[in-house]
C-alpha atoms as one frame of an Amber mdcrd trajectory, in Angstrom:
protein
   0.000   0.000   0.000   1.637   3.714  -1.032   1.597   6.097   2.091  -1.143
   8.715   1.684   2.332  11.407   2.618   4.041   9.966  -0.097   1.348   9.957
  -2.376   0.637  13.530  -1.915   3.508  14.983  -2.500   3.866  13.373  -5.669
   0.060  14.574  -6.785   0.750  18.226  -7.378  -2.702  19.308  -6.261  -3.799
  21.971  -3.860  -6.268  19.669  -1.853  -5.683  15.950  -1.958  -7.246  13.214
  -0.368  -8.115   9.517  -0.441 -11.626   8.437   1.215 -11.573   4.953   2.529
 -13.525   2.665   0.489 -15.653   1.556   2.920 -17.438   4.728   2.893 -19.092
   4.271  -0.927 -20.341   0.763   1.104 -24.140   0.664   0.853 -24.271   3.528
  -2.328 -26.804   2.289  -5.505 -25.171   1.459  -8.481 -25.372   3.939 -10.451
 -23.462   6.357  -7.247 -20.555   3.560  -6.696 -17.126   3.869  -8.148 -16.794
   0.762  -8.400 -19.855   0.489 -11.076 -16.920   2.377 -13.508 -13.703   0.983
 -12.510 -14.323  -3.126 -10.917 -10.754  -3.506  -9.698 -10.063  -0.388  -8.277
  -8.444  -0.080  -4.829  -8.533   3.630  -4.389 -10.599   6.807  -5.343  -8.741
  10.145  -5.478 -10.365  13.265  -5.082  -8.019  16.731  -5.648  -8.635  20.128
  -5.706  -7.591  23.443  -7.021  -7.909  27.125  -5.475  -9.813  28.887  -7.726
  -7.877  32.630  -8.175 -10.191  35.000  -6.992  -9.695  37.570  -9.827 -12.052
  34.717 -12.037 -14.822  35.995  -9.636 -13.967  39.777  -9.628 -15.904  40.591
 -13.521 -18.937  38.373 -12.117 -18.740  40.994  -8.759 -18.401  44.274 -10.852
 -21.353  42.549 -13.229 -19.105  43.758 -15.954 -18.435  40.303 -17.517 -20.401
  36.588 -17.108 -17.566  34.569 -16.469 -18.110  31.616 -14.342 -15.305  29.073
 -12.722 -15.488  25.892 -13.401 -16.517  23.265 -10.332 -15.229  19.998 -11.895
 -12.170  19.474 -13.248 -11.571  17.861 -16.243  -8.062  17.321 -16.907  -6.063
  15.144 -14.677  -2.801  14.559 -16.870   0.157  14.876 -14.363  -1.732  12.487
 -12.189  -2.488   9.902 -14.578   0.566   9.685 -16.129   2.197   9.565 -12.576
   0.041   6.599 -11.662   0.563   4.939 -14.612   4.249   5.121 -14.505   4.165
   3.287 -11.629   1.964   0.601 -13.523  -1.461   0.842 -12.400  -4.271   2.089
 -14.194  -5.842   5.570 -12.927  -9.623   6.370 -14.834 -10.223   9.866 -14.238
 -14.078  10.716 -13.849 -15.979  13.692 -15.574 -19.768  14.066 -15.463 -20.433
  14.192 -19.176 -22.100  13.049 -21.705 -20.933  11.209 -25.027 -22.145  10.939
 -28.624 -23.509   7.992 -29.935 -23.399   5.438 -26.714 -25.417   3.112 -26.276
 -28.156   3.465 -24.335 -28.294   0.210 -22.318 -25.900  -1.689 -20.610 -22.976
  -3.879 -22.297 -23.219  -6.534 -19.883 -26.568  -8.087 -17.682 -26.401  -6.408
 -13.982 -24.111  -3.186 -15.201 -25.192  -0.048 -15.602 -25.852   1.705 -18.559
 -22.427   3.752 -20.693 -22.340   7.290 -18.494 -25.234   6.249 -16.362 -23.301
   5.891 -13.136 -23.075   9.748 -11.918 -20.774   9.961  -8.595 -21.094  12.530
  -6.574 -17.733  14.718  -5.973 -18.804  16.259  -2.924 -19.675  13.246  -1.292
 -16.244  11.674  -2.001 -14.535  15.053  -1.192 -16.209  15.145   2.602 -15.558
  11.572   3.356 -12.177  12.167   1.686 -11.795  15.320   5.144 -11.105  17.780
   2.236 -14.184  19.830   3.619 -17.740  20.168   4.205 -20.958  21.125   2.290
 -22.061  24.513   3.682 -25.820  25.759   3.915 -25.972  26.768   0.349 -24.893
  23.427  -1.055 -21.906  24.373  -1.892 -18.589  22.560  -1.086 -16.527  24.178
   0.974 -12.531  23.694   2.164 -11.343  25.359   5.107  -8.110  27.099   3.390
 -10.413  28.535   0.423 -14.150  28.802   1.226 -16.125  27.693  -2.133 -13.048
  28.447  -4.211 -11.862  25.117  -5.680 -12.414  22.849  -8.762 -12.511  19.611
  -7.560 -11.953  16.158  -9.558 -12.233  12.209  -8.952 -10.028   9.704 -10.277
 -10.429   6.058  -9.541  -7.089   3.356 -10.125  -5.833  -0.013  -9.033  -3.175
   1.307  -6.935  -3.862   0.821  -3.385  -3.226   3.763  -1.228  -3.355   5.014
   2.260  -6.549   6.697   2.680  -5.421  10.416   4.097  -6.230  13.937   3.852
  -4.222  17.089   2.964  -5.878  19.240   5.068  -5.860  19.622   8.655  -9.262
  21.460   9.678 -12.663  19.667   7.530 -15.225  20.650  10.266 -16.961  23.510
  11.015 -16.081  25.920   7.929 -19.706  26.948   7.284 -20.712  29.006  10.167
 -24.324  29.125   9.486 -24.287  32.948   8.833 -27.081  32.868   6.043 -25.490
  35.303   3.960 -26.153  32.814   0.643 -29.932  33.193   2.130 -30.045  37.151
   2.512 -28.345  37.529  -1.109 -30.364  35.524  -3.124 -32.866  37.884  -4.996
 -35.247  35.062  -5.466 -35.595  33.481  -1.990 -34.527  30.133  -3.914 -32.597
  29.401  -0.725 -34.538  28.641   2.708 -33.713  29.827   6.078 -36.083  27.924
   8.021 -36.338  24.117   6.127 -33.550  22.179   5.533 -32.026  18.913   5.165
 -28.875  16.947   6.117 -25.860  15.223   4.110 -23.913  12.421   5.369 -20.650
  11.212   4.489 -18.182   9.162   6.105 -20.142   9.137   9.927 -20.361  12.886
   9.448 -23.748  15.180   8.609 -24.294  18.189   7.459 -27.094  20.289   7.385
 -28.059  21.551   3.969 -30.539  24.503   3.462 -34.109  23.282   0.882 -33.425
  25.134  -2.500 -36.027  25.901  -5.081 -34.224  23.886  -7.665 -36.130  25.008
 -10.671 -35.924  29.009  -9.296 -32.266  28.700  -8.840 -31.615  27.370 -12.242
 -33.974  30.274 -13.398 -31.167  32.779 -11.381 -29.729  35.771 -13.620 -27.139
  36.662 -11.230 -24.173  34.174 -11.881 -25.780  30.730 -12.398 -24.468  28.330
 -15.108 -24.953  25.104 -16.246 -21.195  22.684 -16.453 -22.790  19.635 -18.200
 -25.835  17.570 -18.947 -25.767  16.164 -15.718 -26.404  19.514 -14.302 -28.712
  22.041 -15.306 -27.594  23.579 -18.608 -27.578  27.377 -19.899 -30.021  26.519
 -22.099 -32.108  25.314 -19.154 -31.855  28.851 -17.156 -35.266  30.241 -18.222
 -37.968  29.474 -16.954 -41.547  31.597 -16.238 -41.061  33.349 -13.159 -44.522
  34.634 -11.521 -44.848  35.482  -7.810 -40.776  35.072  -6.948 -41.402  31.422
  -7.841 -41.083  29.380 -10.793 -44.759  28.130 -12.289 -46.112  25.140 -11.036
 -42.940  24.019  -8.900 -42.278  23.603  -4.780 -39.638  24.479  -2.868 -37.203
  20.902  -2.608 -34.688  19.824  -1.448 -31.832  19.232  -4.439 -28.615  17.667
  -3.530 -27.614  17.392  -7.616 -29.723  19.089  -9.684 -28.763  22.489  -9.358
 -26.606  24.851 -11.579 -22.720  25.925 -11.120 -23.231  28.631  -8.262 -20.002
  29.503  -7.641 -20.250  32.687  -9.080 -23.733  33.859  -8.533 -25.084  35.771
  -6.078 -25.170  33.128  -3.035 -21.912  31.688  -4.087 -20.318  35.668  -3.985
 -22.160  36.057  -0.829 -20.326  33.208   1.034 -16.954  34.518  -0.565 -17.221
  37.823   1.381 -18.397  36.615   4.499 -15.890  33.711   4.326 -13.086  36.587
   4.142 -14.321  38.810   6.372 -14.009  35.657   8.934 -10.794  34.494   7.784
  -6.939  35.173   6.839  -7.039  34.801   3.109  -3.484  37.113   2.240  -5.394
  39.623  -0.170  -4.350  43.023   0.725  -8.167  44.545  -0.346 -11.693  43.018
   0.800 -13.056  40.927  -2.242 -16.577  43.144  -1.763 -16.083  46.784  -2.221
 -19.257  47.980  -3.329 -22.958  47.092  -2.680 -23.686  43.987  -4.360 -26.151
  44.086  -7.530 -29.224  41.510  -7.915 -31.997  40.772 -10.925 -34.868  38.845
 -10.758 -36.145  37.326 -14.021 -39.744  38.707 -13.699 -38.324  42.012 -13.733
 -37.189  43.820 -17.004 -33.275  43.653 -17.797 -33.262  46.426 -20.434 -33.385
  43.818 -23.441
């Protein structure tokens, strides 16, 4: 078995950690690694700060420009794996032309039909929590990280690179209080578990969030896409839905108003090294039932 210390230092991530297996025990499916790679021994989940000038246009609302969540690259690491002879299968949620649309072999699941969730595997990994909003958090950079999976044969120590993975969201409910559509509740919630550990997770208005003009985005089929982001908006809410609870149905908010939201606060609460707050003026918000000026 590689040492998780040795391990990470050859990785070359900011945030890198290996969840045990047992943890996936008891998952469908369609949610287990395993369902993509049989023989693999380990999953990998790393992580990326996300430079916080990539948020700065989306602040000013000068320039829609949203960070990625999920990685999608993972060469370094793969080709570090598999110098060492193992294989290493890097996961992406996304889609591919022309698959087929059942599965290859009885008792599989179908091509692209298992969809793992990268926040799960990045709590049980200790690389974090998932604050109120839904949003994955780390305790060195708040929501700012890209995150990726990889799954291989090579058996490592299960480990985490970061010290602190508890008690980063602080409850504050400034992703409530910013969000011009009351998509986000402050009264009902709902609770995550990974690894022995639960979170509590606010209820989100899936279909009003995806509806949001002030930084939502979709990242891939498996989420909700920019072509999805309209919907008829009448009374704050979106016609003919309820207010649910959505653990993987909602848009990339790392850069809308909720996600910017927990960025300040998560600042003005911690040593980040940037020599000027990242809000400096009053924050801006649209509602889609409201005219835009096109």
């Amino acid at each position: 078995m590689t040492p998780f210390a040795e391990f990470r230092k050859q990785a070359g991530y900011d945030l890198v950690g290996v969840p045990p297996m047992a943890c996936f025990d008891g998952l469908p499916p369609n949610e287990h690694p395993l369902s993509i790679f049989p023989d693999a021994k380990s999953v990998i989940v790393v992580g990326s700060r996300i430079k916080r000038g990539q948020f700065r246009s989306m602040e000013e609302g000068s320039l829609w420009s949203t960070p990625a969540r999920w990685m999608t690259g993972f060469e370094g690491l793969v080709r570090m794996i598999e110098r060492e002879g193992y294989e290493c299968v890097p996961y992406s949620p996304a889609d591919a032309p022309k698959m087929p649309r059942r599965p290859v072999r009885p008792g599989l699941c179908a091509p692209n039909g298992v969809r793992l969730s990268i926040d799960y595997a990045a709590v049980a990994a200790g690389l974090g929590e998932i604050g109120y909003h839904g949003i994955f958090m780390s305790a060195r950079f708040g929501i700012r990280q890209t995150l990726g999976l990889v799954l291989t044969d090579m058996e490592i120590e299960p480990g985490s690179s970061e010290e602190k993975s508890t008690g980063i969201c602080d409850g504050c409910m400034a992703c409530v209080q910013a969000c011009p559509l009351q998509a986000i509740s402050g009264t009902v919630s709902g609770s995550f578990t990974a690894n022995g550990r639960t979170m509590t997770l606010a209820a989100i208005n899936a279909r009003a969030c995806q509806a949001c003009p002030n930084g939502a985005a979709g990242d891939s089929k498996y989420f909700a896409g920019a072509e999805e982001l309209h919907f008829e908006i009448e009374n704050n809410q979106v016609k003919g839905d309820k207010s649910v609870f959505a653990r993987g149905g909602l848009p990339n908010r790392l850069a809308a108003a909720c996600g910017r939201a927990c960025i300040a606060h998560f600042e003005a609460t911690h040593d980040t090294g940037y020599k000027i707050p990242f809000r400096v003026r009053e924050p801006w918000g649209l509602r889609p039932d409201q005219p835009r000026g096109f």
